[in-house]
N, C-alpha and C positions, 0 to 999 in steps of 0.2 A: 780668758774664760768665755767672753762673749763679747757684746758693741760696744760696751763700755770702754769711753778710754783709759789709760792706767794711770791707777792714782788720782782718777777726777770726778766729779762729780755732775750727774743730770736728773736735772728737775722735774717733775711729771713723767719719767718715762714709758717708752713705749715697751708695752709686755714683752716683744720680740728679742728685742735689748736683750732683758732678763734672763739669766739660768733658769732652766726650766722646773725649780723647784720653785723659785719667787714668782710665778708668771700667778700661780694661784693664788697667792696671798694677795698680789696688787689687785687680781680681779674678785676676790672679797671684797678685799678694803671696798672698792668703786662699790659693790653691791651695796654696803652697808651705808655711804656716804652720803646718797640722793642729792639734793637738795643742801647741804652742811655739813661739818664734820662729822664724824662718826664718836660716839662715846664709847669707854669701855663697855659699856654695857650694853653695846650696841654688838661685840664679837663673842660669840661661843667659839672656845678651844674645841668642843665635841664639833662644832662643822668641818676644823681645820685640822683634824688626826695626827694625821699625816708630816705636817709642817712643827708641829711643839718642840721636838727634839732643838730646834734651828731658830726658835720663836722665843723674843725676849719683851717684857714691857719695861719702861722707864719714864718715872715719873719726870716732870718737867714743873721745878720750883722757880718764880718769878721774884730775880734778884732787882734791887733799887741803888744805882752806880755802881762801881767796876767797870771792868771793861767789859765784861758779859753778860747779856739780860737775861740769861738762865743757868740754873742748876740742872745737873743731871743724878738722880737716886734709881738705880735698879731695883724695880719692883719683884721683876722674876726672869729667872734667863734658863731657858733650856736645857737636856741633859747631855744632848750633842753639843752648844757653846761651851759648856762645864768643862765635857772632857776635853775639848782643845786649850782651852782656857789652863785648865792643870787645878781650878778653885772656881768657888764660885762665887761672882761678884754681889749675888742679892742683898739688900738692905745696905750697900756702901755707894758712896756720891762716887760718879766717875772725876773726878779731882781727886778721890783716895788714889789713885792711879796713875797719877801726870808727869810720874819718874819711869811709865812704862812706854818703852817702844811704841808707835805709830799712837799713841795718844789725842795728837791733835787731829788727826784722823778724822778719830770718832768724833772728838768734840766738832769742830766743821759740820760734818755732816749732822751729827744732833740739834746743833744751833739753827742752821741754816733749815732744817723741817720744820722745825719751831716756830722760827723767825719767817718764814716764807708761808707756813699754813700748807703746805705742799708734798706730796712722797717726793724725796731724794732716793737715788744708786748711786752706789758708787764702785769700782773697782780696786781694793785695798790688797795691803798685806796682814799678818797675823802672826806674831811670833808665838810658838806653843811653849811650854814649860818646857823643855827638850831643848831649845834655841832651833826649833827647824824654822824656818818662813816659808806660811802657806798663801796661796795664793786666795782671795773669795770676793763674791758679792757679796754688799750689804743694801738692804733698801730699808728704808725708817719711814714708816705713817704716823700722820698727824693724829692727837684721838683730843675730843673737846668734851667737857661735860655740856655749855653751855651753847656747841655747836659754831663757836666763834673764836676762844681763845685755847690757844693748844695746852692744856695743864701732862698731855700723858705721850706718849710715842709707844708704837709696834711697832718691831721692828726682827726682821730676816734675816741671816745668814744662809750664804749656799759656798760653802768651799769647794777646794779645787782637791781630787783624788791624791793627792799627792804631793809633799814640797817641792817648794823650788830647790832645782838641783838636785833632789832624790836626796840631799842630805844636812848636816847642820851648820849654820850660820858661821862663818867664819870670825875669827877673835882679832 
């Protein structure tokens, strides 16, 4: 799709990298960020029109032992994630999920924004309710109420026009 290598993940990336749908959200995000992280409250959906359909939030719960220092609950996810999706994940912890394809995926990249205070990209797959696998970017912002610790993530999809192989996932 773009610089991104496949299947990996880079930290701060450069706009260029980007699908040219995420180039805008990462250069919000910076606008909003100044000096600290950016709160929710700090992003208007009316600035970002455009980007909603692909635009998801996801709360970030701070777990005490395990092996993970967070929780992930989708606050809201988009009507273009939705459809690929085939359902939509809102108000469910991504652990309701963990029995789904490329899973640790997302967790990776969710922990590691979190954990790092950082936008991650990365280059994924996506299997639809169909079994096709699609190819997309994903980039994840950090959001802090108190400008220091990550409690929320925004976070982008930009798919690819079309599956891999133009057809469905073999059995």
């Amino acid at each position: 799709m773009t610089g991104l290598p496949t299947d990996g993940q880079i930290v701060d990336p450069e706009p260029s990298i980007l699908a040219p749908v995420l180039q805008p959200l990462l250069a919000y995000w910076k606008s909003r960020a100044a000096d600290r992280l950016p709160a929710r409250a700090d992003i208007d959906p009316l600035d970002i029109p455009r980007l909603l359909p692909f635009l998801y939030l996801v709360d970030v719960e701070p777990l005490t032992g395990g092996t993970m220092p967070h929780r992930f609950r989708y606050r809201l996810v988009g009507t273009g994630i939705v459809e690929r999706n085939g359902s939509d994940p809102t108000g469910h912890y991504l652990d309701d999920f963990e029995n789904r394809p490329f899973h640790e995926t997302i967790v990776a990249d969710y922990a590691r924004c979190a954990t790092e205070k950082r936008p991650v990209a990365a280059e994924r797959r996506f299997l639809d309710a169909t079994g096709r696998r699609w190819p997309y970017q994903r980039l994840v912002l950090p959001l802090s109420e108190n400008g220091q610790d990550v409690n929320m993530l925004l976070g982008g999809n930009a798919f690819a026009d079309q599956p891999e192989n133009g057809g469905r996932r073999g059995r």
